[in-house]
Structures are given as structure tokens and as C-alpha cells.
PASERO-900680 format. One line per field, with one value per residue: residue number from 1; residue in one letter; y, x, z of N, C-alpha, C in turn. Coordinates in pm, whole numbers, m for minus. Example, Ala and Ser with C-alpha at 12.3 -4.5 7.8 and 13.67 -1.06 7.14 Angstrom:
! residues 2
pos	c(1, 2)
code	c(a, s)
n_y	c(m569, m225)
n_x	c(1319, 1285)
n_z	c(780, 708)
ca_y	c(m450, m106)
ca_x	c(1230, 1367)
ca_z	c(780, 714)
c_y	c(m330, 3)
c_x	c(1320, 1290)
c_z	c(780, 787)
! end
This chain:
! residues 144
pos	c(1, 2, 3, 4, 5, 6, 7, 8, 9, 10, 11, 12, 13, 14, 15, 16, 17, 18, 19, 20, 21, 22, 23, 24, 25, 26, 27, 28, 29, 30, 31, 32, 33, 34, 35, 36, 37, 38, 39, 40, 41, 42, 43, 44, 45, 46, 47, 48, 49, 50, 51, 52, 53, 54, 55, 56, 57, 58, 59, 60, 61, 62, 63, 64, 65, 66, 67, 68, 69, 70, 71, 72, 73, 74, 75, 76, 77, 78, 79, 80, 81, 82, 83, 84, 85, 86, 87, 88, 89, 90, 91, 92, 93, 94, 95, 96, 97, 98, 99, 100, 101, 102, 103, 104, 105, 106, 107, 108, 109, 110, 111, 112, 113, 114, 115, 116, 117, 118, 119, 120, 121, 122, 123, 124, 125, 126, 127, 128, 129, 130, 131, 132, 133, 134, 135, 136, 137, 138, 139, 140, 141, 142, 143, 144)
code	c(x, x, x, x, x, x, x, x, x, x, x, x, x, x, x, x, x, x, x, x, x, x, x, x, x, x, x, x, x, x, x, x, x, x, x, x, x, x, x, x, x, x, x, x, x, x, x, x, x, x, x, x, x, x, x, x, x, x, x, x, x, x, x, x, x, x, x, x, x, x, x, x, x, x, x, x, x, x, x, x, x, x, x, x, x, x, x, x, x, x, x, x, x, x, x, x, x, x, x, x, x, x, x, x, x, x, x, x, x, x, x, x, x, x, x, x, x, x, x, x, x, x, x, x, x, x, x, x, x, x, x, x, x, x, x, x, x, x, x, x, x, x, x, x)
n_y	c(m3834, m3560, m3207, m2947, m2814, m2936, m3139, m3063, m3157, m2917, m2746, m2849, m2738, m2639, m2528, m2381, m2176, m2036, m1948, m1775, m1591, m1488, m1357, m1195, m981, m843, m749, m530, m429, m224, m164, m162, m20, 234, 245, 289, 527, 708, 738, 968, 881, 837, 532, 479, 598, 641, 548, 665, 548, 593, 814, 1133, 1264, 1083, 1114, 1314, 1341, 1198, 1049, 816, 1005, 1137, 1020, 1047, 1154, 956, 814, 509, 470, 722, 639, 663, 651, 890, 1019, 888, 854, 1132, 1062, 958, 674, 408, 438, 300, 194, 222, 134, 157, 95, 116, m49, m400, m539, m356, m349, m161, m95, m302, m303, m39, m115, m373, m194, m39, m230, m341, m104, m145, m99, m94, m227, m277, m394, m231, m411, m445, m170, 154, 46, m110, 60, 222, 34, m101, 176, 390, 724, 922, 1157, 1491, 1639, 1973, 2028, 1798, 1697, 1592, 1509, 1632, 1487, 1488, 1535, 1502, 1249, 1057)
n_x	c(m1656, m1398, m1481, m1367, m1297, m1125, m1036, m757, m591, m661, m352, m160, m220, 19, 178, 18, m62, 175, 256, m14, 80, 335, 222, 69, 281, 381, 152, m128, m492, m758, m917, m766, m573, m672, m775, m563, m441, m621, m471, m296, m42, 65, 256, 307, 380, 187, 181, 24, 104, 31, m20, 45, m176, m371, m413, m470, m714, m844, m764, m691, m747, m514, m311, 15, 154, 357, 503, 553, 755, 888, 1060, 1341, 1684, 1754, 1517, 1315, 1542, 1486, 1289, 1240, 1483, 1387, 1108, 812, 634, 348, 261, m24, m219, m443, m605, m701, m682, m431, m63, 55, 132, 263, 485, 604, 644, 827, 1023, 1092, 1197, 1423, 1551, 1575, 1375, 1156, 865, 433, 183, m99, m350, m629, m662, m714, m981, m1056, m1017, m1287, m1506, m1511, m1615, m1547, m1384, m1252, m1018, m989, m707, m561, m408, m215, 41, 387, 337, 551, 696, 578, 682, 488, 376, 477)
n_z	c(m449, m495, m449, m632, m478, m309, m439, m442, m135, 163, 291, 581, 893, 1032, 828, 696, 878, 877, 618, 615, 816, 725, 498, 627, 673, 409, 347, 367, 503, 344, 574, 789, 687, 710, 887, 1063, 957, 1120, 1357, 1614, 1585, 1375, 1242, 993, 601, 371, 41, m282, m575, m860, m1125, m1139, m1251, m1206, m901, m834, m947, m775, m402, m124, 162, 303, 203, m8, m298, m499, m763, m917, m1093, m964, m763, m603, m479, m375, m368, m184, 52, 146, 398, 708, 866, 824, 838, 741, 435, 280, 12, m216, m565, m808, m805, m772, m1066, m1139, m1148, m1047, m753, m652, m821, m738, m476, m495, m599, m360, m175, m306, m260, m24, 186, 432, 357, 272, 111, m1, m3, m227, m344, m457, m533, m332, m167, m160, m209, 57, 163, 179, 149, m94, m176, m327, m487, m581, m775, m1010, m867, m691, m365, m89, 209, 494, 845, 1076, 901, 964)
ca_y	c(m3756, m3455, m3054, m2829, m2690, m3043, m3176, m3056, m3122, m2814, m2752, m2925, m2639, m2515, m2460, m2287, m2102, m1955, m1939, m1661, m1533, m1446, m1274, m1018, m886, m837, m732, m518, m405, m90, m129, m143, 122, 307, 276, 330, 716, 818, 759, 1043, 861, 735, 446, 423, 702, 613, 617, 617, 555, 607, 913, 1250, 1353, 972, 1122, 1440, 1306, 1107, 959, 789, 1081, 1133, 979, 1140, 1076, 917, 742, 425, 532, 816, 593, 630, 602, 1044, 1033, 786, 930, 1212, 989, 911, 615, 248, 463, 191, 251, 123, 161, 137, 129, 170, m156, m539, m501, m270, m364, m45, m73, m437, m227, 23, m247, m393, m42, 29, m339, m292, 26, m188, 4, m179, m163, m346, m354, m190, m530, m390, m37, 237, m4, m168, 189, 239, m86, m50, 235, 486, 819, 1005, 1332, 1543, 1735, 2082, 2049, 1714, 1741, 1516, 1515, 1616, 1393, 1520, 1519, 1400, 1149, 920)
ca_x	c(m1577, m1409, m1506, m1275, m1218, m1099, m944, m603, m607, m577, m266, m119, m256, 142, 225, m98, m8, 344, 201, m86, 154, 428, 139, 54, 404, 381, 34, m234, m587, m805, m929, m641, m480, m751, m791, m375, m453, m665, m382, m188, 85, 91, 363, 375, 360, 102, 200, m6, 205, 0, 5, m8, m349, m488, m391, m520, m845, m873, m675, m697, m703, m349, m154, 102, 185, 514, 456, 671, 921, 1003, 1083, 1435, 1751, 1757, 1340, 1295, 1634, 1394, 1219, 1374, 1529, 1303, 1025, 731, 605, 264, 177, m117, m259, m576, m672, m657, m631, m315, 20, 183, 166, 369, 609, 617, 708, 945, 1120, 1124, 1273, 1549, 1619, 1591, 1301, 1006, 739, 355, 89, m294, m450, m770, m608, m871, m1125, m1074, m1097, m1466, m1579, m1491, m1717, m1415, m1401, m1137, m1050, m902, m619, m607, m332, m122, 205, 440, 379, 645, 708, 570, 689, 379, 316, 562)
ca_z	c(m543, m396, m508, m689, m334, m197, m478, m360, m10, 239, 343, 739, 974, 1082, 703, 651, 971, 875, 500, 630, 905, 631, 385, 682, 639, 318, 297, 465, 407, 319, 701, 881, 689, 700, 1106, 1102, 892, 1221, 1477, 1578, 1641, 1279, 1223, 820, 527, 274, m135, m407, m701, m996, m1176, m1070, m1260, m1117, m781, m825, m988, m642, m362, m38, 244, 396, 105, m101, m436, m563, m889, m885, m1152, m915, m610, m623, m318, m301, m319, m80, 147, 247, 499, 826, 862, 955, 797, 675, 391, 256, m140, m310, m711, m841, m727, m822, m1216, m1150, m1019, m1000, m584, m665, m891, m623, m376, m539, m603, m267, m148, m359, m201, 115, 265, 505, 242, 247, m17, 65, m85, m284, m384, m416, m581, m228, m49, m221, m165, 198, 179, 238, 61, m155, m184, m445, m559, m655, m926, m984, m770, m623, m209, 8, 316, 626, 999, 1109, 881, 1015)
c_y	c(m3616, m3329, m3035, m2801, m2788, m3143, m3163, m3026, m2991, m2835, m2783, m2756, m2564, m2438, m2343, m2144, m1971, m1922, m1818, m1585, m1452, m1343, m1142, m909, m825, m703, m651, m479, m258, m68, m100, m26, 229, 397, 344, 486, 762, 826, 902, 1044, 759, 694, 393, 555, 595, 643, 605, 647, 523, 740, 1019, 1292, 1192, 1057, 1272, 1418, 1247, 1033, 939, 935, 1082, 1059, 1075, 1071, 1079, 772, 619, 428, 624, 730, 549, 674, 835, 1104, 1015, 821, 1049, 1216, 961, 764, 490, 316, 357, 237, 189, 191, 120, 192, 171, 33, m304, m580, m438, m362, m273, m32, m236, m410, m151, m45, m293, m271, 8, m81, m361, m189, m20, m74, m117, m122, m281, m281, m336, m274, m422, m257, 106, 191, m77, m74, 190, 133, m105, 79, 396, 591, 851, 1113, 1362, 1619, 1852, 2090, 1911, 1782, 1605, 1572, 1569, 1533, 1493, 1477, 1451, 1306, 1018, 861)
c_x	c(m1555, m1449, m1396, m1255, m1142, m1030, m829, m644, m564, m455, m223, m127, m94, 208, 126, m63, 91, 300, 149, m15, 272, 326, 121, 148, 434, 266, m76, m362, m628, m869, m850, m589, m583, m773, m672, m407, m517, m616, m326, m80, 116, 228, 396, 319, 303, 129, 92, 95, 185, m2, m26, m206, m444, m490, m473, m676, m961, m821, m709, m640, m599, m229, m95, 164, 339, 498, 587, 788, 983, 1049, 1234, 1513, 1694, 1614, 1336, 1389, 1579, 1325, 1299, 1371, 1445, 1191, 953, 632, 497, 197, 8, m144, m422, m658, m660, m596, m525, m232, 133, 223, 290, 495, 681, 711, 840, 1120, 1170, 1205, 1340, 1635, 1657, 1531, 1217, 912, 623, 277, m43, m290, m577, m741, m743, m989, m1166, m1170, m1253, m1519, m1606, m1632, m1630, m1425, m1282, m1137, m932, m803, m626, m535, m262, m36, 263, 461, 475, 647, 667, 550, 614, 270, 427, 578)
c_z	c(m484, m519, m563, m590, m273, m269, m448, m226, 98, 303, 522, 785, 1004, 951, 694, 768, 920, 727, 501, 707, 813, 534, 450, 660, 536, 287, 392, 389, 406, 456, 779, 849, 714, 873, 1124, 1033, 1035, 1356, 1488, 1613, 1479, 1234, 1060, 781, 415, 128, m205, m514, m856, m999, m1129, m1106, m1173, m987, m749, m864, m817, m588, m217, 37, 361, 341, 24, m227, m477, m613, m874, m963, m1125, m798, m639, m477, m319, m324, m221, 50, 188, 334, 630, 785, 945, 907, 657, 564, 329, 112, m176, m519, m722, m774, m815, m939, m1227, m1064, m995, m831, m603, m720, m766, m492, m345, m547, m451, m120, m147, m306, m52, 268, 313, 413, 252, 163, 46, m63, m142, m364, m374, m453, m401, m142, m61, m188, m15, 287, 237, 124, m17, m150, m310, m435, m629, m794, m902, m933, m738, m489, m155, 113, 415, 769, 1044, 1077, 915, 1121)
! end
């Protein structure tokens, strides 16, 4: 009698393949981005897009805040152009980085999701830092 794990058979290894191969694009984690913040040749700009006081309370170091009901074309048109952009929320329970996403798809931007959000970051073992007053970020030069 098979498990709950084996009742539906795993999927034929080239589906499963192109299946996980398609998710990376989509999707990265709180390591990777984490490693990608201490380049200094960094290749994506980091959102959080929950609320200013969340962001100000505490946010992944070297993101900038733009809440996903501001992510609009003359927000977002302040970025150069092919600029990747990688959201996050608060973490699993939230899908404002999926809102986010979406918002910025539409706009027909390169956009992936930090899987885990800052419950990820912490778990990770990764710090935050604070905000002196909510704000909305500006874009900067050398975060892109």
C-alpha cells in the first residue's frame, strides 16, 4: 500500500526537470539574495512592498520600500531599463510580494519573488535594520 508521498506517483524526471527549472525564474531565496546584496556589481534592486511603518519597523538591508499599490508605469519608469527586480512581504502568510509581482509583470518588468519574505530572512539567521521615519526609497545608481 503506497504513502501519502507515493500515492500520486512522482512526476517523469524531464517534466520534473523543466517544472523546477521554470520555478527558479520565477523564484529565488533569502540566500541567494542575500549573497546577490554583497556584490558590488549588484544585478537586481530589492522591494519590500509592505507598508512604510512595516518597513521602517524593519527591513532586509539594501531594500527600498515601494508598497505594491504604489508600483505603478511613472514609479517603476525611474529604473533603467532591463532593471530586475526582486520583491518581498513579510513572509509566507502574506502575499503582498505576489501582488507586487504581479504589478510589476503587467508593467512588463523582470520581476522574482524572495520565497520566505523576512520570516525567511530571520530564519536564515539574517538581520534587519531599521528606518528612521517611514518613507518611500528612491532608486539608486548603485543598486542596479
Amino acid at each position: 500500500m503506497p504513502s501519502p508521498v507515493t500515492e500520486t506517483p512522482a512526476a517523469a524526471s524531464d517534466l520534473a526537470r523543466a517544472h523546477f527549472e521554470a520555478m527558479l525564474g520565477f523564484e529565488t531565496d533569502c540566500w541567494d539574495t542575500h549573497e546577490g546584496l554583497k556584490s558590488p556589481s549588484r544585478d537586481f534592486v530589492l522591494i519590500d512592498v509592505r507598508s512604510p511603518a512595516l518597513f521602517a519597523a524593519g527591513h532586509i538591508p539594501g531594500a527600498i520600500n515601494i508598497p505594491h499599490g504604489k508600483m505603478t508605469a511613472n514609479r517603476m519608469g525611474e529604473f533603467p531599463v532591463g532593471t530586475t527586480f526582486v520583491v518581498y512581504c513579510a513572509g509566507p502568510h502574506c502575499n503582498g510580494a505576489n501582488k507586487g509581482a504581479v504589478r510589476l509583470a503587467r508593467l512588463d518588468l523582470p520581476v522574482k519573488l524572495m520565497i520566505g519574505g523576512v520570516t525567511g530572512w530571520l530564519d536564515e539567521g539574517f538581520s534587519l535594520t531599521l528606518a528612521e521615519a517611514p518613507q518611500l526609497a528612491r532608486p539608486l545608481a548603485a543598486a542596479v
